[in-house]
Residue frames as a rotation matrix with the C-alpha (Angstrom) as fourth column:
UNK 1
0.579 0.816 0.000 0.00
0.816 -0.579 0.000 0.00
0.000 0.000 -1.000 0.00
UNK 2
-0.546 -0.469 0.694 1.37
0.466 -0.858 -0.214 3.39
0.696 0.207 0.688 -1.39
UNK 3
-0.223 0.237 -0.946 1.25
0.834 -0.456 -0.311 6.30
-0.505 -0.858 -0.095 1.38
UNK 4
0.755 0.538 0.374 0.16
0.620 -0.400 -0.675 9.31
-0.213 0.742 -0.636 0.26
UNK 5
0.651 -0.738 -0.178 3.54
-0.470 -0.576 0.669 10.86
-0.596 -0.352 -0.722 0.87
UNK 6
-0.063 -0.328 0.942 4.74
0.176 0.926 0.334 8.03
-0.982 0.187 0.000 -1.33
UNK 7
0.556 0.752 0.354 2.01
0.743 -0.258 -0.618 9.11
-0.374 0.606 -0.702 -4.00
UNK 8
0.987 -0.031 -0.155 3.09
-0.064 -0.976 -0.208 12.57
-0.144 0.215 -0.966 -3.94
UNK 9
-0.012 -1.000 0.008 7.08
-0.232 0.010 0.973 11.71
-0.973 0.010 -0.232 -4.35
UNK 10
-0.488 -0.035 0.872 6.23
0.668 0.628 0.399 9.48
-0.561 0.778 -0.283 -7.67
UNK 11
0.805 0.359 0.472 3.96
0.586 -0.606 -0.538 12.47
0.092 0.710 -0.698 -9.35
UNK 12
0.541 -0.645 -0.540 7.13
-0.518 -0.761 0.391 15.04
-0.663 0.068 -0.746 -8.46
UNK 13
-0.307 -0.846 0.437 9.47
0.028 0.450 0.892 12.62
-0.951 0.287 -0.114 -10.01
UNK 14
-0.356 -0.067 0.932 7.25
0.836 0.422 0.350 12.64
-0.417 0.904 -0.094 -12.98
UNK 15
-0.945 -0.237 0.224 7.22
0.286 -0.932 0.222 16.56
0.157 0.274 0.949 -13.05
UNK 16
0.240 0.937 -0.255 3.97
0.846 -0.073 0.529 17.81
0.477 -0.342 -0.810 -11.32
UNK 17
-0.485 -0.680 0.550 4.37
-0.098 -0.583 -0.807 20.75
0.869 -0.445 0.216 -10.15
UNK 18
0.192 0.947 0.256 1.14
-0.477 -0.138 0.868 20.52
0.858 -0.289 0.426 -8.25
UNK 19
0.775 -0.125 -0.620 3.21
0.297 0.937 0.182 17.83
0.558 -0.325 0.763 -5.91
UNK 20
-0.271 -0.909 0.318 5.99
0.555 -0.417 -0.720 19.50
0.787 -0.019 0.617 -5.42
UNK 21
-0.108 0.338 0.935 3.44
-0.427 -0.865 0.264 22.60
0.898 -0.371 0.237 -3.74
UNK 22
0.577 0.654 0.490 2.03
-0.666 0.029 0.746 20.00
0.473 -0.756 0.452 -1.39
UNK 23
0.521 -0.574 -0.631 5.32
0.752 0.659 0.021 18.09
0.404 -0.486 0.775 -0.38
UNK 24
-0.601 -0.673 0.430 6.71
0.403 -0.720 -0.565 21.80
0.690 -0.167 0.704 0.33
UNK 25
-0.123 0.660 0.741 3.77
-0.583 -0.652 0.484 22.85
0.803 -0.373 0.465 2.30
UNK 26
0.924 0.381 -0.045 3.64
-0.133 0.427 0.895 19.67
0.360 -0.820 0.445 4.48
UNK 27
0.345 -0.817 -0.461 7.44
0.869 0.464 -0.172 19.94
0.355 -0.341 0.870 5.27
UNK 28
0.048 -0.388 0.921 7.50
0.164 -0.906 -0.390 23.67
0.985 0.170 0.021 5.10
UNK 29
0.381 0.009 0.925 7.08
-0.844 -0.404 0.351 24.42
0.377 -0.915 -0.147 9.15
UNK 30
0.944 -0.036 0.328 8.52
-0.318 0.166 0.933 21.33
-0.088 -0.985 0.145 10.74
UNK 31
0.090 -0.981 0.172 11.94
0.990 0.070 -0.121 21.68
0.107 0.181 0.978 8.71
UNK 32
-0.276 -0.591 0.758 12.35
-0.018 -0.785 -0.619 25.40
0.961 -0.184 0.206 9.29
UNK 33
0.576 0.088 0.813 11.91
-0.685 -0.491 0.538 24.94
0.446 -0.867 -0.223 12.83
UNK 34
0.751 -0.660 0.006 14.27
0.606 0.693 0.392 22.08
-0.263 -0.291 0.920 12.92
UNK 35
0.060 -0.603 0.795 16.60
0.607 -0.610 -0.509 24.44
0.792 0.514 0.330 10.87
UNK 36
0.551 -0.155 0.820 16.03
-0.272 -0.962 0.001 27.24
0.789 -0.223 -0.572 13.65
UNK 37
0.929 -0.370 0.003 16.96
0.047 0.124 0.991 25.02
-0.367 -0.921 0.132 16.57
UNK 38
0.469 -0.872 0.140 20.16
0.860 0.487 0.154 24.45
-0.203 0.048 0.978 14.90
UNK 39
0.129 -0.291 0.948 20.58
0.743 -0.605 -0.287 27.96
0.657 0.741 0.138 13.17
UNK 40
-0.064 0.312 -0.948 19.20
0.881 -0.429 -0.201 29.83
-0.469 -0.848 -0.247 16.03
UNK 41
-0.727 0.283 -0.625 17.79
-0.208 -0.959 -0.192 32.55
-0.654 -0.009 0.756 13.04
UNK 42
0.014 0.970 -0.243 14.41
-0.161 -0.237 -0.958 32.87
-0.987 0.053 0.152 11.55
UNK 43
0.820 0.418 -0.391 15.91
-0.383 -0.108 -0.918 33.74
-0.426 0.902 0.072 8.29
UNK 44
-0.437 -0.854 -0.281 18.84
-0.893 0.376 0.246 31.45
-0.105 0.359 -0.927 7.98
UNK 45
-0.603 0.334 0.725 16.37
0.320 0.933 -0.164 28.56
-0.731 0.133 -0.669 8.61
UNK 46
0.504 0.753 -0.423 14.05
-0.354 -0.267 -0.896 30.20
-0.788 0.602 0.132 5.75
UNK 47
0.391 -0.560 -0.731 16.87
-0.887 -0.441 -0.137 30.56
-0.246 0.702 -0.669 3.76
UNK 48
-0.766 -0.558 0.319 18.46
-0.564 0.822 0.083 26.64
-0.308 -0.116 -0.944 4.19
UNK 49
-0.365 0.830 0.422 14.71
0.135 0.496 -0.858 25.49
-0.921 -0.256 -0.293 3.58
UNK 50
0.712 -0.043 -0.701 14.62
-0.515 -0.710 -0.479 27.50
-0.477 0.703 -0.528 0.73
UNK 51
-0.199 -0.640 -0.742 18.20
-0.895 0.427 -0.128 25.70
0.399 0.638 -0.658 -0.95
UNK 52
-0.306 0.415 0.857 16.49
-0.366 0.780 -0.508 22.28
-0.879 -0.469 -0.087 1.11
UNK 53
0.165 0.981 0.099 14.08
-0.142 0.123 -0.982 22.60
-0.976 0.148 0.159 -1.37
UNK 54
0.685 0.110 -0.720 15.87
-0.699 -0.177 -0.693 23.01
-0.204 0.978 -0.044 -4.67
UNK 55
-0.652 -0.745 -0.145 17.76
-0.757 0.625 0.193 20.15
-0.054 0.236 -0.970 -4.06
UNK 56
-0.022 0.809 0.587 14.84
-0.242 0.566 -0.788 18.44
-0.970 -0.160 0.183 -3.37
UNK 57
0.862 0.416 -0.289 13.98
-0.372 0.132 -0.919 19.27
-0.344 0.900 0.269 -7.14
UNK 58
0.199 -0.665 -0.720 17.65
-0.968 -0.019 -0.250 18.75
0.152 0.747 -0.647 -8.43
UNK 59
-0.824 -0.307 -0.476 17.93
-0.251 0.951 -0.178 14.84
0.508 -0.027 -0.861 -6.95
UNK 60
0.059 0.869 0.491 14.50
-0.845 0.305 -0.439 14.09
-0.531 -0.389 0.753 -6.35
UNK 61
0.582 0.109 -0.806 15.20
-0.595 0.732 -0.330 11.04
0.554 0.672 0.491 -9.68
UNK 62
-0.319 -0.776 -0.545 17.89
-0.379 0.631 -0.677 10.20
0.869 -0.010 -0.495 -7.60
UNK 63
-0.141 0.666 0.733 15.08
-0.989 -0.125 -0.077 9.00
0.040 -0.736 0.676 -4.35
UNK 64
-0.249 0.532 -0.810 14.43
-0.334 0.738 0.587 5.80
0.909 0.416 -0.006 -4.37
UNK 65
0.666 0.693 0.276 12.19
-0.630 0.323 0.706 4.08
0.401 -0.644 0.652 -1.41
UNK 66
-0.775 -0.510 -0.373 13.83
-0.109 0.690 -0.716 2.11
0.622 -0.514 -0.591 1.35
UNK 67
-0.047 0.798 -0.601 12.14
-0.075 0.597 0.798 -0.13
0.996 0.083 0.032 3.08
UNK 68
-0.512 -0.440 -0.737 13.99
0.749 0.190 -0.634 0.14
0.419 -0.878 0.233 6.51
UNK 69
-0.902 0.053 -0.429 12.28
0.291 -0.659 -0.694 3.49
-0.319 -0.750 0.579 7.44
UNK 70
0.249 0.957 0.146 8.10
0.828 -0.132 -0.546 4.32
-0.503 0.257 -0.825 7.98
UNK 71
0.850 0.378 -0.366 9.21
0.207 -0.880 -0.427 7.77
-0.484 0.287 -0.827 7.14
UNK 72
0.175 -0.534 0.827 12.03
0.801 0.566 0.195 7.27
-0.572 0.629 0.526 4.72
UNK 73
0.239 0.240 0.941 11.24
0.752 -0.659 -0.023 10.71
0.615 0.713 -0.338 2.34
UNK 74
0.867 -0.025 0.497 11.08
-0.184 -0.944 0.273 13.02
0.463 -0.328 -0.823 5.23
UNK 75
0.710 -0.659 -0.248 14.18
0.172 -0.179 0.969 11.90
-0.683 -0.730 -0.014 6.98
UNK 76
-0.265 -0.634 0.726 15.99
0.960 -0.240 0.141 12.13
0.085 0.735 0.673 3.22
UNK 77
0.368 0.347 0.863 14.70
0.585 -0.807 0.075 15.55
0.723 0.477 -0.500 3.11
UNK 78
0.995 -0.047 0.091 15.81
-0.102 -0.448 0.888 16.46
-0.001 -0.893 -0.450 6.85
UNK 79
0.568 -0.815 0.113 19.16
0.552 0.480 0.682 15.14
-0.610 -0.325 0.723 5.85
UNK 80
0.093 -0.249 0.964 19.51
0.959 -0.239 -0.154 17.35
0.269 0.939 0.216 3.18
UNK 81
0.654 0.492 0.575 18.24
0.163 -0.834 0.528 20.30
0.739 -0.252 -0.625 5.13
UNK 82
0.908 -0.413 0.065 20.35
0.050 0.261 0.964 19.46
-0.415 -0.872 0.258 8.36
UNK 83
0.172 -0.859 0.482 23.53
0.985 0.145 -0.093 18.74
0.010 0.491 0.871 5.64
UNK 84
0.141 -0.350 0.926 23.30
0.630 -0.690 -0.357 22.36
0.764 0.633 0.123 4.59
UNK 85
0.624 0.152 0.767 22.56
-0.396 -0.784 0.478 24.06
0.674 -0.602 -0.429 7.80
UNK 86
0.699 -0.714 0.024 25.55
0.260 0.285 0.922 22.39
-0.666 -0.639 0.385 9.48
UNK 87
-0.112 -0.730 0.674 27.62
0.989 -0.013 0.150 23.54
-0.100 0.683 0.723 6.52
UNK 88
0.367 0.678 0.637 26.37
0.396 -0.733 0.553 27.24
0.842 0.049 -0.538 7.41
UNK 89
0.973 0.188 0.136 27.03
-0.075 -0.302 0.950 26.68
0.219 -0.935 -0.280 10.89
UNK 90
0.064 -0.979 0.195 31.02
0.952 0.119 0.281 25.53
-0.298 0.168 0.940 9.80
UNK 91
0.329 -0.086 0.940 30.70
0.372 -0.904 -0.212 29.05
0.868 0.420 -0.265 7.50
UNK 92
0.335 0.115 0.935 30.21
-0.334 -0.914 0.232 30.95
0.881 -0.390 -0.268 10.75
UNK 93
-0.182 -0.747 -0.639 31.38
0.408 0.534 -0.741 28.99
0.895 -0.396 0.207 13.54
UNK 94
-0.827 0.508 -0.241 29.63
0.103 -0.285 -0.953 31.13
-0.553 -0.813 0.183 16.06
UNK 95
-0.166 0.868 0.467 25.72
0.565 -0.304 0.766 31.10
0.808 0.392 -0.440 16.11
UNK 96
-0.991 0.096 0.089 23.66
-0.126 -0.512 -0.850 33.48
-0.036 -0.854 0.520 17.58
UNK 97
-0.582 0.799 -0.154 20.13
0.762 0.469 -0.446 33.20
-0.284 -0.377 -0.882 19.50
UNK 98
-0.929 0.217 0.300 17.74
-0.051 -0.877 0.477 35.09
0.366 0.428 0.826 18.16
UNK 99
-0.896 0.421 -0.138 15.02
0.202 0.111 -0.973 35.89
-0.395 -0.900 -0.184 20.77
UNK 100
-0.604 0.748 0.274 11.57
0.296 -0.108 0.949 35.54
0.740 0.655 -0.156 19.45
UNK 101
-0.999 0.004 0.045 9.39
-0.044 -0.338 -0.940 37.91
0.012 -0.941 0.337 21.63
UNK 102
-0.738 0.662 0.133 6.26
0.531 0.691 -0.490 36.23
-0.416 -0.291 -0.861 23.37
UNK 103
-0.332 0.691 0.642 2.75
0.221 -0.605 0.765 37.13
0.917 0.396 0.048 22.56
UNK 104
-0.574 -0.033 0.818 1.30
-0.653 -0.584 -0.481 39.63
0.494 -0.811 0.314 24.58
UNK 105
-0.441 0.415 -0.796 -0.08
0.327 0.900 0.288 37.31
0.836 -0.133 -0.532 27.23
UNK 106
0.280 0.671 0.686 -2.57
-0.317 -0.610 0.726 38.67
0.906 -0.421 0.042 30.31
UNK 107
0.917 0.198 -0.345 -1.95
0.187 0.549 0.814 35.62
0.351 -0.812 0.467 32.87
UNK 108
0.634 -0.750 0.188 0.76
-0.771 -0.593 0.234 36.09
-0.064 -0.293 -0.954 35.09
UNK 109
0.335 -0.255 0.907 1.74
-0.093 0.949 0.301 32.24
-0.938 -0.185 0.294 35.37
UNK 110
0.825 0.164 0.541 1.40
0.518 0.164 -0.840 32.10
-0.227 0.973 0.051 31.37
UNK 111
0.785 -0.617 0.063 4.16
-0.325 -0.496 -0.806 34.67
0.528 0.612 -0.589 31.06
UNK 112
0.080 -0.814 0.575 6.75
-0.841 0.254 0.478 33.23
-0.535 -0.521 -0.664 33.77
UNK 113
0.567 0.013 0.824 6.12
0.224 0.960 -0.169 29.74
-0.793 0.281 0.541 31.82
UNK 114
0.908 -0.269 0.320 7.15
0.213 -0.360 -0.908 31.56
0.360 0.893 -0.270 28.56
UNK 115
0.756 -0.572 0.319 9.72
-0.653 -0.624 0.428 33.15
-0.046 -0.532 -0.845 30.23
UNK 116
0.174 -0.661 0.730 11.13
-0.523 0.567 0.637 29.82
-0.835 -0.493 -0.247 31.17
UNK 117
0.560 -0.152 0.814 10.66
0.655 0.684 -0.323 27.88
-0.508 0.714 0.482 27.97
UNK 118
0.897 -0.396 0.195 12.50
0.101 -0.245 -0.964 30.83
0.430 0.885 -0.180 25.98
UNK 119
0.508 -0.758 0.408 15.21
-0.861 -0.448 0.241 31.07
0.000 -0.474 -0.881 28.48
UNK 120
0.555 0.097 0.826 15.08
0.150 0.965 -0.214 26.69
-0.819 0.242 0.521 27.72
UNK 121
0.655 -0.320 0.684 15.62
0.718 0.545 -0.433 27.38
-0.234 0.775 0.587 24.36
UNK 122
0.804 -0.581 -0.129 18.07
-0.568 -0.683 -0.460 29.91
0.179 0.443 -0.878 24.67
UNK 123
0.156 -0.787 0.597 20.23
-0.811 0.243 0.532 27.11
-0.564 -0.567 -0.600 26.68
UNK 124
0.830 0.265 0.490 19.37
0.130 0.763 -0.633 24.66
-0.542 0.590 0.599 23.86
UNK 125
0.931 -0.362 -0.050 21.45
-0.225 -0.459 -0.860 26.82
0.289 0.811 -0.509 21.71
UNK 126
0.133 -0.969 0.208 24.78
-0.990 -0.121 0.068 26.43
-0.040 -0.215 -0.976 23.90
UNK 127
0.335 -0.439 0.834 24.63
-0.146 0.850 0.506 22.67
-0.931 -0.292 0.221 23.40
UNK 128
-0.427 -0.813 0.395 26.81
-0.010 0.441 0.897 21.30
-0.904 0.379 -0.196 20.78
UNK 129
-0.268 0.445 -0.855 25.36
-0.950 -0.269 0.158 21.13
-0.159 0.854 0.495 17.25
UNK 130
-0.675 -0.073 -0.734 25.10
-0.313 0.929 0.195 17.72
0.668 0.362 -0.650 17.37
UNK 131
-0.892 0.311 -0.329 23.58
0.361 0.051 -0.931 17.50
-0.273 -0.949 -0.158 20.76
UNK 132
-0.716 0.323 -0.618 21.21
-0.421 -0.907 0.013 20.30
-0.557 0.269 0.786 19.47
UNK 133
-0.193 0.546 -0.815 19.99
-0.981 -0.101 0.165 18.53
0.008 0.831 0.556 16.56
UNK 134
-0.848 0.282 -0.449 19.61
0.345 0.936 -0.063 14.84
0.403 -0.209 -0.891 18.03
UNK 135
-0.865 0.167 -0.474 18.00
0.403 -0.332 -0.852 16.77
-0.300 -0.928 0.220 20.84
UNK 136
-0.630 0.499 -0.595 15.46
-0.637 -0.770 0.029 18.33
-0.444 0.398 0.803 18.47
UNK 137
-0.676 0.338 -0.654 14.37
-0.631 0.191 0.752 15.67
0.379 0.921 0.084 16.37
UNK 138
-0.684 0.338 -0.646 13.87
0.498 0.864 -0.074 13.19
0.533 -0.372 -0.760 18.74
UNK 139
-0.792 0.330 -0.513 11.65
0.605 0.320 -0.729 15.88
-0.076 -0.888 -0.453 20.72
UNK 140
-0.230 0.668 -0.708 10.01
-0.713 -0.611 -0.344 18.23
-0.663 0.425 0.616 18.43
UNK 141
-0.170 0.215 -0.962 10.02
-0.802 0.537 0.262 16.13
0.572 0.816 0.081 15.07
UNK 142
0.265 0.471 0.841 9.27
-0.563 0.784 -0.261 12.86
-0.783 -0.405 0.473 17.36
UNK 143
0.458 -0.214 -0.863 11.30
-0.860 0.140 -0.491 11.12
0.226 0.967 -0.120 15.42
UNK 144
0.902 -0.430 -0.029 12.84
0.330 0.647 0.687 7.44
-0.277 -0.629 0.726 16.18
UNK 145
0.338 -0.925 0.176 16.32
-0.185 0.118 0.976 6.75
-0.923 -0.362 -0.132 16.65
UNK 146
0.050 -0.295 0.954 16.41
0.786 0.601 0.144 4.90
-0.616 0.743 0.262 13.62
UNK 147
0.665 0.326 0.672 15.35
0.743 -0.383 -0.549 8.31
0.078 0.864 -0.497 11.21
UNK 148
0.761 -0.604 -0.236 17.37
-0.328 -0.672 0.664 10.46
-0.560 -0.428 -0.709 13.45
UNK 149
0.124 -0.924 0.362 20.24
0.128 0.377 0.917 8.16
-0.984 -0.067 0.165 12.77
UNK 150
0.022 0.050 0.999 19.20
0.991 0.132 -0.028 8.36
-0.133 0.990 -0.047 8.59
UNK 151
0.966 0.258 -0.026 18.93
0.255 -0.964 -0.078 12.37
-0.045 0.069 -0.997 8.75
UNK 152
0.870 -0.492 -0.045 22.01
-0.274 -0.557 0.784 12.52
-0.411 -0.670 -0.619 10.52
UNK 153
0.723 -0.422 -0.547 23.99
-0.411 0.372 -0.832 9.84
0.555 0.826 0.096 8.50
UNK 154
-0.393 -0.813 0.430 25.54
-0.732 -0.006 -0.681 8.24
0.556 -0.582 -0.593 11.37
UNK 155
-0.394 0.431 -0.812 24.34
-0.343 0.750 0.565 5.25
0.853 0.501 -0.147 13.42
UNK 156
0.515 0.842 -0.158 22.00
0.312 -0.012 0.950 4.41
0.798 -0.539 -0.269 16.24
UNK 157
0.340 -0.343 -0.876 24.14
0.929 -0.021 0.369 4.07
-0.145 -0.939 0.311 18.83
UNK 158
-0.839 -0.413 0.353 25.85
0.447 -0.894 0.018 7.63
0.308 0.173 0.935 18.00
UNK 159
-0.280 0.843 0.458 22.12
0.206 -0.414 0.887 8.58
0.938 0.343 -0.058 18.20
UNK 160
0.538 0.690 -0.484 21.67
0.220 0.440 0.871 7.09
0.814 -0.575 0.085 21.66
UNK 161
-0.118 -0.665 -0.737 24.83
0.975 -0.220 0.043 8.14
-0.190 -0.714 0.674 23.17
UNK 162
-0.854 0.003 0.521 24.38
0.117 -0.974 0.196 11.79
0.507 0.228 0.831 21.64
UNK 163
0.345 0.860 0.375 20.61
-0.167 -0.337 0.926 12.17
0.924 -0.382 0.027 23.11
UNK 164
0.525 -0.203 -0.827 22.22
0.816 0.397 0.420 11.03
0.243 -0.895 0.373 26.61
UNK 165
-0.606 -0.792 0.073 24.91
0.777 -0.609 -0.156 13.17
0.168 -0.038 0.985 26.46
UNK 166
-0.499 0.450 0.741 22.58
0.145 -0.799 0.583 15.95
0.854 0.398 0.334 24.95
UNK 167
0.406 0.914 -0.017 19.93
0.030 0.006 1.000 15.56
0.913 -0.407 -0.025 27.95
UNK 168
0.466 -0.203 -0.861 22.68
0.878 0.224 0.423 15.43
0.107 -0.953 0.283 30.69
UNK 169
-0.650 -0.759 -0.023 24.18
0.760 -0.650 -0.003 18.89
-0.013 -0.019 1.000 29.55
UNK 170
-0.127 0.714 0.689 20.93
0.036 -0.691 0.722 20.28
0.991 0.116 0.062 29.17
UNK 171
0.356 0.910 0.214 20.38
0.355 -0.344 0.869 19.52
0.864 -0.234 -0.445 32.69
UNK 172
-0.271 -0.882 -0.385 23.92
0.935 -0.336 0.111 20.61
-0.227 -0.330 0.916 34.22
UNK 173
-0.897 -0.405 0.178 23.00
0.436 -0.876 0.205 23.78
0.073 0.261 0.963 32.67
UNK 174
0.316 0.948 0.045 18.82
0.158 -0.099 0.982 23.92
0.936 -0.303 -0.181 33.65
UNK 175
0.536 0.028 -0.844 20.64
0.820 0.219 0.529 23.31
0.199 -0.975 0.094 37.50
UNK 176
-0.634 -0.770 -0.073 23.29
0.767 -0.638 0.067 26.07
-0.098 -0.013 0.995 37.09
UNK 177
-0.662 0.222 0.716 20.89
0.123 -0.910 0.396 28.57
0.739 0.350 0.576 35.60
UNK 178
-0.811 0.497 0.310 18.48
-0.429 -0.143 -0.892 27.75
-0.399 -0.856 0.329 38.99
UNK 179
-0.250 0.901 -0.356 15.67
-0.929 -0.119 0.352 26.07
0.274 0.418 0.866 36.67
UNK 180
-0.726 -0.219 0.652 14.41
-0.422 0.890 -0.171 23.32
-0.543 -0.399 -0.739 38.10
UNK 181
-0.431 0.172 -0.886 13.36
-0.842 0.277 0.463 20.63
0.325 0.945 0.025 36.26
């Protein structure tokens, strides 16, 4: 049984554009917010999503289905996206956090929570890039171990020891900053 993600890969390949719209629209927000954790800017993850995308088109013949992974398309596509925006992040060698500022919010509680989750992901940002971007997929994108490991081009265990790693430095640095967890 063809998925519909499946579906839509095999009409791009035979030049649709019409495919193309709706494989870019259902990746379009949860690869530029994988892109930001790693980028830590708005418009560098636009921008990587953006040259994501025209590779898509330029080796999209060169796809072919593997059987080893449910989601197989999107972790080729995150690997592609993730390739470039670690080749960005070599370019510059220092990122910076770009603070995205809350909506206006009435409850007090509601804004100390905010408070804490952007001051979260500002400490996201000081782990490693690697750390970072296990650390993401596996907890925004909900992603297994196994796709992580296909995004990333590297293999489970690397996965499993990086998310460890990743999750004990996050919380060395949650205890240091006073946040308790």
């Amino acid at each position: 049984m063809m998925t519909v993600m499946n579906e839509l890969v095999k009409r791009l390949k035979e030049g649709e554009e019409e495919a193309f719209a709706l494989i870019y629209s259902h990746l379009e927000t949860p690869l530029i917010n994988h892109l930001f954790k790693m980028l830590g800017s708005i418009e560098k993850a636009q921008e990587i999503f953006q040259e994501t995308m025209l590779t898509l088109i330029k080796k999209i013949n060169h796809y072919n289905y593997r059987g080893d992974l449910n989601n197989s398309f999107k972790a080729w596509v995150f690997r592609i996206g993730t390739n470039l925006a670690i080749d960005e992040i070599r370019k510059k060698k220092e990122v910076l956090f770009e603070h995205i500022p809350d909506v206006e919010v009435t409850e007090v509680n509601t804004v100390e929570v905010n408070d804490t989750k952007n001051r979260i992901n500002e400490l996201i940002m000081l782990l490693p890039v690697v750390q970072r971007t296990f650390l993401n997929l596996k907890v925004n994108e909900e992603l297994s171990h196994n796709e992580i490991a296909a995004i990333c081009s590297c293999n489970i265990n690397t996965v499993k020891q990086g998310l460890f790693r990743a999750r004990k430095t996050l919380k060395d640095i949650l205890i240091n900053e006073g946040i308790s967890i």
